[in-house]
C-alpha positions as MATLAB code, in Angstrom:
seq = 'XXXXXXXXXXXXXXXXXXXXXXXXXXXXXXXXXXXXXXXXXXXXXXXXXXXXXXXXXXXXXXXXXXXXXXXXXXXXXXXXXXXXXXXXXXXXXXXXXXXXXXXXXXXXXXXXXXXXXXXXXXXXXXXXXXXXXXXXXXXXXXXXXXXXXXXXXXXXXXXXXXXXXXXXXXXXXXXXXXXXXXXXXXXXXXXXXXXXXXXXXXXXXXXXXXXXXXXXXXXXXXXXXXXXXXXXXXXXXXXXXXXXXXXXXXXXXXXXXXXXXXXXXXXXXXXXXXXXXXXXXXXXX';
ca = [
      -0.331    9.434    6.877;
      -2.385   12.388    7.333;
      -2.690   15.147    4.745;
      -2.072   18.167    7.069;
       0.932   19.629    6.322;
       2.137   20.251    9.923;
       1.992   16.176   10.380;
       3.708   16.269    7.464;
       6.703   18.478    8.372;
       6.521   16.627   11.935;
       7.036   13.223   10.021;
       9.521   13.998    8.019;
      11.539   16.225   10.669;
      11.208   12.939   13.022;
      12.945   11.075   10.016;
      15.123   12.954    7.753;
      16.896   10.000    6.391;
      13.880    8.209    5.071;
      12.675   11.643    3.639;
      15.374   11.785    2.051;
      14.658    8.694    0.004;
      11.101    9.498   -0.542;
      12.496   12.614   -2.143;
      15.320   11.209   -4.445;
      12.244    9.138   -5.718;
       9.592   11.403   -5.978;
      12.144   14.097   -7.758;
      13.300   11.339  -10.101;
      10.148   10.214  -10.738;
       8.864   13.615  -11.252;
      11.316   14.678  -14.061;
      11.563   11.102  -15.573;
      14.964   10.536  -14.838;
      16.788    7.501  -13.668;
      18.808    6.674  -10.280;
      22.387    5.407  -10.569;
      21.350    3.752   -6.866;
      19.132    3.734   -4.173;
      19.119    7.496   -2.733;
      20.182    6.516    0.844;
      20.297    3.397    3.165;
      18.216    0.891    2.212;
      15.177    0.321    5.225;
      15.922   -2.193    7.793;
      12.515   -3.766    7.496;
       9.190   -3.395    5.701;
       7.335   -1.641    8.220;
      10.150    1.383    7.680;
      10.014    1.045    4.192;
       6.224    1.737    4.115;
       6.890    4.747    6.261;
       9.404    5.757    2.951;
       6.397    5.022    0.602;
       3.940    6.937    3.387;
       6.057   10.306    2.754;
       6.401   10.026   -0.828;
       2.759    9.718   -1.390;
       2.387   12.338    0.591;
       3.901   14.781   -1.508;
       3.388   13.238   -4.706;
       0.567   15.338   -6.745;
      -2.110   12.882   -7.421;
      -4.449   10.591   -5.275;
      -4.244    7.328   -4.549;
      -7.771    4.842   -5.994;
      -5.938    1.585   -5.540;
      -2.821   -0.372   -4.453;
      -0.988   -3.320   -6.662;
      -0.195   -6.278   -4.506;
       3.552   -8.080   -5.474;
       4.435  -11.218   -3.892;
       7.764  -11.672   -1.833;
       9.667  -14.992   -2.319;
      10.077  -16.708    1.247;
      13.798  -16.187    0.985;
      12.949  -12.500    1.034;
      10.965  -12.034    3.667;
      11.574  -10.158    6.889;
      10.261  -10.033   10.492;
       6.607   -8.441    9.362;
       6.240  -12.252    7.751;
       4.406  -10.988    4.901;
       4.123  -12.907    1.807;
       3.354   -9.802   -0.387;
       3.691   -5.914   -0.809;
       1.792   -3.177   -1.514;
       2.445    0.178   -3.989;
       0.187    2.805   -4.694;
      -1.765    3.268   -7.630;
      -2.210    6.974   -8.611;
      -5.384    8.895  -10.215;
      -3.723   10.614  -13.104;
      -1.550    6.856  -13.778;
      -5.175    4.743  -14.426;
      -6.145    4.071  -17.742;
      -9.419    2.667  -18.977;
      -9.347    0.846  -22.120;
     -11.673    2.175  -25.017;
     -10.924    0.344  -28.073;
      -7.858    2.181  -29.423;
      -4.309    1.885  -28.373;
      -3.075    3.618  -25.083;
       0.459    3.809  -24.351;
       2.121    4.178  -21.302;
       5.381    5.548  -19.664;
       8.623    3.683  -18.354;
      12.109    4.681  -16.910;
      14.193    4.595  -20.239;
      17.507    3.559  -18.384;
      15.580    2.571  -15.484;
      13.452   -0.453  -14.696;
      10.376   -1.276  -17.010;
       7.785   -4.111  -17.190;
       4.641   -4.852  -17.927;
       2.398   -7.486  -15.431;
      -1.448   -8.861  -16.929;
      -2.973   -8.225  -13.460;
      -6.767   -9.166  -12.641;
      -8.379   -5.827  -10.916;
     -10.416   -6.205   -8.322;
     -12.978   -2.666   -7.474;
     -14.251   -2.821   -3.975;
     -18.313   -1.824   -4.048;
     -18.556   -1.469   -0.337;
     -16.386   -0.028    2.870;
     -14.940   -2.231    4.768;
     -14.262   -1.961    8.561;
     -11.347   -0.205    9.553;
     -10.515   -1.527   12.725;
     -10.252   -5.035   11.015;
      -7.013   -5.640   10.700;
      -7.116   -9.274   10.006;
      -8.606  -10.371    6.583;
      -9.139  -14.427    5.738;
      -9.589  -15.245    1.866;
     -13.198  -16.406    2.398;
     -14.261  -13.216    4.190;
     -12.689  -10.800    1.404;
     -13.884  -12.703   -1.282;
     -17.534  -11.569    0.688;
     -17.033   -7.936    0.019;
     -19.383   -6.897   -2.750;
     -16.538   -6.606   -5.371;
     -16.074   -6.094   -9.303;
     -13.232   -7.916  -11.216;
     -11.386   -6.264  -14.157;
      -8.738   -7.717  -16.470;
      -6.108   -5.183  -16.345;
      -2.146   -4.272  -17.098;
       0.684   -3.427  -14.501;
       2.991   -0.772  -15.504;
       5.757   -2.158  -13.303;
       8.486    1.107  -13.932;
      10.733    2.306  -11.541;
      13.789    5.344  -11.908;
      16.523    2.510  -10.569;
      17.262   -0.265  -12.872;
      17.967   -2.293  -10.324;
      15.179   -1.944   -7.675;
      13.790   -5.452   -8.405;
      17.035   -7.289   -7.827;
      17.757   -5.286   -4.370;
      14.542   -6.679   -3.149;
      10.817   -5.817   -1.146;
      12.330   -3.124    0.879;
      13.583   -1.372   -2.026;
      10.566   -1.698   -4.325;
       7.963   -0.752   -0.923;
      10.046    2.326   -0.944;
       9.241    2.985   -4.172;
       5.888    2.840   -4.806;
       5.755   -0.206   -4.756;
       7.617   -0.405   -8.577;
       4.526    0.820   -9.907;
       3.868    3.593  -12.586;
       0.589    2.712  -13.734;
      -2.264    0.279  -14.538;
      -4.149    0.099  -17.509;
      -7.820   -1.512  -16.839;
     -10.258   -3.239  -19.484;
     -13.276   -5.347  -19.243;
     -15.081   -6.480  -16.307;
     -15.343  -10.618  -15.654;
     -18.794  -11.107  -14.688;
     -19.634  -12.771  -11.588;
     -15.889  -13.878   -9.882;
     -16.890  -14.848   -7.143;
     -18.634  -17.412   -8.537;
     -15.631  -18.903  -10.765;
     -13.346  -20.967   -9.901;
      -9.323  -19.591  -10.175;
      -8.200  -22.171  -12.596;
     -11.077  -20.825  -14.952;
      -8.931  -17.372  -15.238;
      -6.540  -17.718  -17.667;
      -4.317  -15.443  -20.003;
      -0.888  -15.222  -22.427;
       1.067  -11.865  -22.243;
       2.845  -10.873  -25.529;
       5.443   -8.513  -26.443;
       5.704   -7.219  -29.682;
       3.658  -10.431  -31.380;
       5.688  -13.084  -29.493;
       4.958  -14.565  -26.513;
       6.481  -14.224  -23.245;
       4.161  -15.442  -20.534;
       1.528  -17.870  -19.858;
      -0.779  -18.110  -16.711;
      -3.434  -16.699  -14.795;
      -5.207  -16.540  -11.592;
      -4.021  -19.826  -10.128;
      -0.361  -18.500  -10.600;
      -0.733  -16.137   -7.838;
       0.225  -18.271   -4.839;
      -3.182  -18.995   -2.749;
      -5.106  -17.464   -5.917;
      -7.221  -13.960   -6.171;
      -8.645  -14.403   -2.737;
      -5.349  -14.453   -0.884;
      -4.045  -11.250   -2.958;
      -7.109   -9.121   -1.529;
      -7.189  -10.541    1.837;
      -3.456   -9.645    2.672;
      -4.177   -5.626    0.852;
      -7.450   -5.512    3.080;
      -5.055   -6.476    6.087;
      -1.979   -4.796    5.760;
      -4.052   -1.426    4.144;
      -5.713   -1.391    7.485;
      -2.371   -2.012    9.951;
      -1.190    0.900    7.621;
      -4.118    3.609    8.763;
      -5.040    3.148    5.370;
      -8.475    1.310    5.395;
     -10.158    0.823    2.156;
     -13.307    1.899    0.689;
     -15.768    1.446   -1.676;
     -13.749    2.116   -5.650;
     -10.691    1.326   -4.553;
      -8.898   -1.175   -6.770;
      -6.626   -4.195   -6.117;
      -3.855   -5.617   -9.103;
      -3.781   -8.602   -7.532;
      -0.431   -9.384   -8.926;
       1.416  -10.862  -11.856;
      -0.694  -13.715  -13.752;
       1.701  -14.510  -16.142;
       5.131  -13.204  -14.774;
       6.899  -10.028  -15.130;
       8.124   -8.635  -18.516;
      10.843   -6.497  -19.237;
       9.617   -3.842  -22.073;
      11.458   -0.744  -23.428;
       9.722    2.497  -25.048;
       8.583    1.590  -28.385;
       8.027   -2.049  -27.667;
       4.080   -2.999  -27.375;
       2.285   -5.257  -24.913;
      -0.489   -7.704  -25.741;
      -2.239   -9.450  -22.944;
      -5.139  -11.738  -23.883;
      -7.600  -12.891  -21.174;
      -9.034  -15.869  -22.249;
     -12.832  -15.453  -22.597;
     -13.049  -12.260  -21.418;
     -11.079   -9.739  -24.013;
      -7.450   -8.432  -24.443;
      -5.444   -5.227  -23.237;
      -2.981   -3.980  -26.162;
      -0.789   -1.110  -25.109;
       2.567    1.055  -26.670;
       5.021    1.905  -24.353;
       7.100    5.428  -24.494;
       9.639    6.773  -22.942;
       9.040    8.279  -19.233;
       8.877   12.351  -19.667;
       9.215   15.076  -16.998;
       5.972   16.502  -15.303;
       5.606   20.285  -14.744;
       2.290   21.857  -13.185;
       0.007   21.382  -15.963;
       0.502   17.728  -16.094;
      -0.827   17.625  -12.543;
      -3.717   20.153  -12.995;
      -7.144   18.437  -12.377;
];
């Protein structure tokens, strides 16, 4: 969706009911309160659910540098026939590991999990009139691979059960990704080589890893290349791709702590807290 603010108005003028969702997320989100249900009709279809998620990013007060990919059980799918999802991942919501302990925020009240997540940072454009990406030809893209940790938070508790529609709409059920150290040449590993154990507060919960994600690392970027570009949304060089959950999806509260160890290639540790409300100096560059 374009930034102007004209298109903007036009958008959501042309569909009041869906901006009307994007803003009983965006305001929850915004002053870290919960939702005692989704704010309006649920989309009929993806597609209209991504328009939802369009108009909340575009008032949301940060920029987007990636998107996390979730997969959609076939049970679940619609019309569109895609396998996965897409959310945004926002500037001010990325974390770089540095050695000491970061924490993140979920929805006390709401939903709140944690994901271990292999990142992949695009070096390189791609085309954006492709709309069709194969696994062969995005695993071409000059790329970097991260280890990294979902924040998988969301304002309504229930926005997981509901289904893809619901968690498109909101952003995907993302609040954040934490990032740590990069696993040298990828491309040149095979899946089952990428393995890792998620942990919550010293006991483990989840085993896994790249071969978990259903047609691998490969198939996760190929379907965010294609439906990024059917979206207007091309992507280009720094973006990032979560690839989705290696080891499952982990419910955590504030004040419980997250271990993820990547076998080989170094561990994310992370606290989290309690979702707070954001006023204008939280969003100040």
């Amino acid at each position: 969706m374009s930034n102007d603010p004209n298109a903007l108005a036009d958008a959501r003028s042309a569909a009041p009911a869906l901006a009307a969702i994007a803003d009983g997320f965006v305001g929850a989100r915004r002053h870290g309160r919960t939702l005692p249900g989704f704010p309006g009709e649920v989309p009929d279809d993806l597609v209209t659910a991504y328009r939802v998620q369009d108009l909340a990013i575009a008032q949301w007060p940060d920029r987007v540098v990636g998107w996390k990919v979730g997969f959609i059980a076939p049970e679940r799918r619609d019309i569109s026939g895609d396998e996965r999802l897409l959310g945004p991942i926002f500037a001010r919501q990325l974390q770089m590991t540095t050695g000491s302990q970061p924490t993140f925020e979920v929805f006390e009240g709401g939903f709140g999990a944690v994901e271990a997540e292999y990142v992949l940072r695009l070096e390189a454009d791609v085309p954006a009139n492709k709309t069709d990406w194969t696994p062969a030809e995005a695993a071409a893209i000059p790329s970097t691979l991260f280890i990294g940790m979902e924040v998988a938070s969301s304002p309504l508790a229930t926005i997981n059960q509901l289904g893809p529609r619901v968690v498109v709409s909101d952003f995907g059920n993302n609040n954040g990704l934490v990032m740590g150290a990069e696993i040298p040449d990828w491309t040149d590993r095979s899946d089952a080589s990428l393995t890792c154990t998620t942990s919550i507060d010293g006991r483990q919960v989840g085993q896994g890893g790249a071969t978990t994600l259903p047609g691998g690392l490969r198939a996760a970027v190929a379907f965010a290349l294609s439906r990024s570009a059917r979206r207007g949304r091309p992507l280009k060089a720094g973006d990032l791709i979560a690839t989705g959950n290696a080891t499952g999806i982990h419910d955590i509260l504030p004040g419980q702590q997250a271990r993820i160890d990547f076998h080989g290639h170094g561990s994310i540790e992370a606290l989290a807290v309690a979702a707070s409300p954001k006023d204008e100096g939280d969003w100040r560059a």
